[in-house]
FIPAMAR-416452 format. One record per atom (N, C-alpha, C): x, y, z; residue in three letters. Coordinates in steps of 0.02 Angstrom, whole numbers, plus 50000, padded with zeros to 5 digits. Example, Ala and Ser with C-alpha at 12.3 -4.5 7.8 and 13.67 -1.06 7.14 Angstrom:
506604971650390ALA
506154977550390ALA
506604983550390ALA
506424988850354SER
506844994750357SER
506455000250394SER
! end
This chain:
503715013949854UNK
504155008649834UNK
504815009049871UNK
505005015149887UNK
505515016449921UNK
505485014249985UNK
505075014150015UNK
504895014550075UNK
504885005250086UNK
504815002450028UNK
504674994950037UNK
505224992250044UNK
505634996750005UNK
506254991949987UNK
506764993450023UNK
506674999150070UNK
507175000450151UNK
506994995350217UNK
506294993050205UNK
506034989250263UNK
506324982550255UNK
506404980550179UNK
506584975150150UNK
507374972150165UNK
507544978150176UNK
508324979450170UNK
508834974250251UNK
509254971050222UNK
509524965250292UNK
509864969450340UNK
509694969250412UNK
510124973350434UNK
510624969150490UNK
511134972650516UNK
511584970450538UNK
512444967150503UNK
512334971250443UNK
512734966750395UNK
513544976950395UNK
513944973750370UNK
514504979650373UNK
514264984250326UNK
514264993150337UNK
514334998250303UNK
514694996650247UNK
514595001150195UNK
515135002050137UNK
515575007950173UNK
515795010250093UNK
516415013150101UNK
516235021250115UNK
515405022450115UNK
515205028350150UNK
515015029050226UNK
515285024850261UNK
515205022750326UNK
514385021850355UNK
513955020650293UNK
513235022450319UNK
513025014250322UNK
512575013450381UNK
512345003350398UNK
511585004650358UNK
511154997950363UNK
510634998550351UNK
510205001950404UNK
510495001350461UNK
510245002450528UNK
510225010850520UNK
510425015350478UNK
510565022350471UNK
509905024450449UNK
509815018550388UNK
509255022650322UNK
508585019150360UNK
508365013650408UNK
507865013050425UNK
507595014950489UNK
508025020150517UNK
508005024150578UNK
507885030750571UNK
508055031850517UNK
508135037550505UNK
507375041950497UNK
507335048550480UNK
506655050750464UNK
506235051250409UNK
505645049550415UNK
505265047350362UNK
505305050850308UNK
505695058850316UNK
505565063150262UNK
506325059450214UNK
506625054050243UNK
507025052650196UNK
506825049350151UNK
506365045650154UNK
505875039850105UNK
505855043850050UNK
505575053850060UNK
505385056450019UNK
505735060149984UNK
506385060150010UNK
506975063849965UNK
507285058949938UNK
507655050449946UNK
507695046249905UNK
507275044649853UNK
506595045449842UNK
506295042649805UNK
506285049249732UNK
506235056249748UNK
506535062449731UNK
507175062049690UNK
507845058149698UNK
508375057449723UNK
508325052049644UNK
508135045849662UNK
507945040949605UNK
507655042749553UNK
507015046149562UNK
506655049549505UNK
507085054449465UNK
507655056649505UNK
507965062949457UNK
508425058649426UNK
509025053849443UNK
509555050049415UNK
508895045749358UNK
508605043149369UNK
508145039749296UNK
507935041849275UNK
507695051249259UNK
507625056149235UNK
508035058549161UNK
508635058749207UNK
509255061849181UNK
509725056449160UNK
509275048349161UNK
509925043249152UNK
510685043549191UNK
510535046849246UNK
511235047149264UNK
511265040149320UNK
511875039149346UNK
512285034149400UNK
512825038349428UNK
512475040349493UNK
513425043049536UNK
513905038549544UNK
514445041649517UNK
515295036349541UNK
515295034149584UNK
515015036549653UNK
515055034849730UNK
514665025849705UNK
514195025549678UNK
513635020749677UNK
513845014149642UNK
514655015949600UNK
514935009349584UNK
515425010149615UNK
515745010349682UNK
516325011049733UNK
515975006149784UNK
516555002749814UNK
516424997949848UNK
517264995949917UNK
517064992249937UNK
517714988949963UNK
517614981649962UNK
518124978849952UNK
518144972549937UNK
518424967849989UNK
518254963850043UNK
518384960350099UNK
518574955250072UNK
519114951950098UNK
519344942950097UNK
519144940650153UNK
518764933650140UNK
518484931150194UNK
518524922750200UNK
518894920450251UNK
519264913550238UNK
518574909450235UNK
518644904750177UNK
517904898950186UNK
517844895250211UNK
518434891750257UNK
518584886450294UNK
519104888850342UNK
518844890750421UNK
519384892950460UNK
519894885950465UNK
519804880850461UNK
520394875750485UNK
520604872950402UNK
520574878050369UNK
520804876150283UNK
521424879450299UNK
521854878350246UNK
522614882050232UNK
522584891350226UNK
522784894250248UNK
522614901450259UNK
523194903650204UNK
523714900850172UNK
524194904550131UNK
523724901750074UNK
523184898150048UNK
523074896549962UNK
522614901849939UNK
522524904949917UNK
521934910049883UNK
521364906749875UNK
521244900349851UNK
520724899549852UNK
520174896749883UNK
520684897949972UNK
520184895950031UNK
519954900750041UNK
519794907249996UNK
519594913050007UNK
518894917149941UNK
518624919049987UNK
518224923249956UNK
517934929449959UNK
517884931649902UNK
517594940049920UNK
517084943349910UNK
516874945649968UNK
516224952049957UNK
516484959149959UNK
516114961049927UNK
515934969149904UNK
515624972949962UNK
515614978349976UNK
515414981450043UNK
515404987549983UNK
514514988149972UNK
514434993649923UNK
514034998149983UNK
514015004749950UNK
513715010849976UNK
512625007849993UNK
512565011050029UNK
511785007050068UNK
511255009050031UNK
511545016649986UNK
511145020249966UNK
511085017049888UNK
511535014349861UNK
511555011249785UNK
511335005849784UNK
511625002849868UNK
510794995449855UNK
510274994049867UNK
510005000049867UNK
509295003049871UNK
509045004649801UNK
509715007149760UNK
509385011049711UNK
509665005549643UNK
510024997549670UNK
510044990349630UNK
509434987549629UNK
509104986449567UNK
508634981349572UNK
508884975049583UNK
508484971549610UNK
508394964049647UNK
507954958549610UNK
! end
């Protein structure tokens, strides 16, 4: 399942705030499939959630380049979460 949902995964999009891309976790070596999935099984085990896994950075991103750039609400924001917690977000 792990393995489905890394292939699944969009790539080319910005790292979070652990500097890791998607391009990291689907390059990477297969024995990672088997320590994430290890990794998941133990946090839903133990009910736990790492702090890292609700940390994020938060980007402003203008919605209209030829809109007014001083109003707030020509603006909007994404989250730039860790690669490894939106793996481990259901969808």
């Amino acid at each position: 399942m792990v393995d489905k949902c890394i292939h699944n995964m969009k790539v080319g999009k910005a790292p979070g705030i652990d500097s890791l891309s998607t391009e990291h976790i689907t390059s990477a070596h297969p024995i990672l499939v088997v320590l994430l999935s290890l990794l998941f099984s133990i946090l839903l085990k133990h009910s736990l959630v790492p702090d890292d896994f609700g940390r994020g950075v938060v980007i402003s991103l203008l919605k209209n380049p030829d809109g007014n750039k001083f109003i707030s609400e020509n603006y909007t924001g994404i989250n730039l979460s860790p690669v490894i917690s939106e793996l481990f977000t259901p969808r």
